[in-house]
RODOSE-977180 format. One record per residue (C-alpha): x, y, z; residue number from 1. Coordinates in steps of 0.1 Angstrom, whole numbers. Layout:
N
{X=X&Y=Y&Z=Z&pos=NUM};
...
***
This chain:
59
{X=-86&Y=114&Z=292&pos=1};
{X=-75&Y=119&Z=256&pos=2};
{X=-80&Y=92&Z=236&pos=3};
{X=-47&Y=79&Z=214&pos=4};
{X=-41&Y=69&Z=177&pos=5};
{X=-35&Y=27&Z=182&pos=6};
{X=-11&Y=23&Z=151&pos=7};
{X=13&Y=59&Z=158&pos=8};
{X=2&Y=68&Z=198&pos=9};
{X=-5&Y=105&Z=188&pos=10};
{X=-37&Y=120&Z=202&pos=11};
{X=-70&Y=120&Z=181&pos=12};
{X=-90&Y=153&Z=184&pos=13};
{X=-119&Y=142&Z=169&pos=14};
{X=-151&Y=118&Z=175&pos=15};
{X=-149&Y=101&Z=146&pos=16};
{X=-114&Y=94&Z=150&pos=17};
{X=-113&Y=84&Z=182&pos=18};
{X=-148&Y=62&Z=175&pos=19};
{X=-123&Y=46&Z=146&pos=20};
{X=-90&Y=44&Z=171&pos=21};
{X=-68&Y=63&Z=141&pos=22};
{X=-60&Y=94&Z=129&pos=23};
{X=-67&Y=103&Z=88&pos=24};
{X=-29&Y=97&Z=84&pos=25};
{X=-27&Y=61&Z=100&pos=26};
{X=-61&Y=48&Z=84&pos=27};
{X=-52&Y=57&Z=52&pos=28};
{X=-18&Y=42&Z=55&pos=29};
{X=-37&Y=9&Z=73&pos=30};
{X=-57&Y=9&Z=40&pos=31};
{X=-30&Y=11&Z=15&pos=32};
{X=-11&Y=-21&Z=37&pos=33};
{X=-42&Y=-39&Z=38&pos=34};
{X=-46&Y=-34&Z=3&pos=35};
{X=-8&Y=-43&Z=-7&pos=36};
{X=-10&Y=-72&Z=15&pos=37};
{X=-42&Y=-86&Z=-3&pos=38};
{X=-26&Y=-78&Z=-38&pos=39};
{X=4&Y=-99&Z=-27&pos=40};
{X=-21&Y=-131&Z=-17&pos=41};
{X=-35&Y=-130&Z=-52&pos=42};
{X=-4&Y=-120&Z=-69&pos=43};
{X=11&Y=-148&Z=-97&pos=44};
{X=46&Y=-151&Z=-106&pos=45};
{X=55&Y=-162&Z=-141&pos=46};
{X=69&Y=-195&Z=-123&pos=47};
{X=36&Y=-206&Z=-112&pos=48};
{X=19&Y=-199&Z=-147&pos=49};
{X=50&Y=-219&Z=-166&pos=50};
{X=44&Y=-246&Z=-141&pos=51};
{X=9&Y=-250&Z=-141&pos=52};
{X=16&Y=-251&Z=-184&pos=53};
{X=40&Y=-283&Z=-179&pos=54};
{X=14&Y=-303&Z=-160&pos=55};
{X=-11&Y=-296&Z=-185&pos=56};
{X=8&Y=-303&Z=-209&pos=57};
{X=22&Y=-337&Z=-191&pos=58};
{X=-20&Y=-344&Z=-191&pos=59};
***
């Protein structure tokens, strides 16, 4: 039975693919969301900085 990418269905030829369940194409895009996703957690809008200034300020 041929094993099959779990983010795009399409079959993996490889052992080391199949051992990591995606193909080159859909780990590196998996990598690149991951990535985006944890820039976004950490990201600061200027709303947040100018806010956190006021209550200082207020202090």
């Amino acid at each position: 039975m041929m094993k099959l990418c779990e983010r795009c269905s399409h079959p993996l030829k490889s052992q080391k693919r199949i051992n990591a369940g995606m193909g080159t194409v859909c780990t590196k895009k998996a990598a690149e969301e991951a990535a985006r996703a944890e820039f976004e957690r950490n990201e600061v809008t200027m709303d947040e900085v100018l806010n956190d200034e006021k209550i200082e300020n207020a202090s």
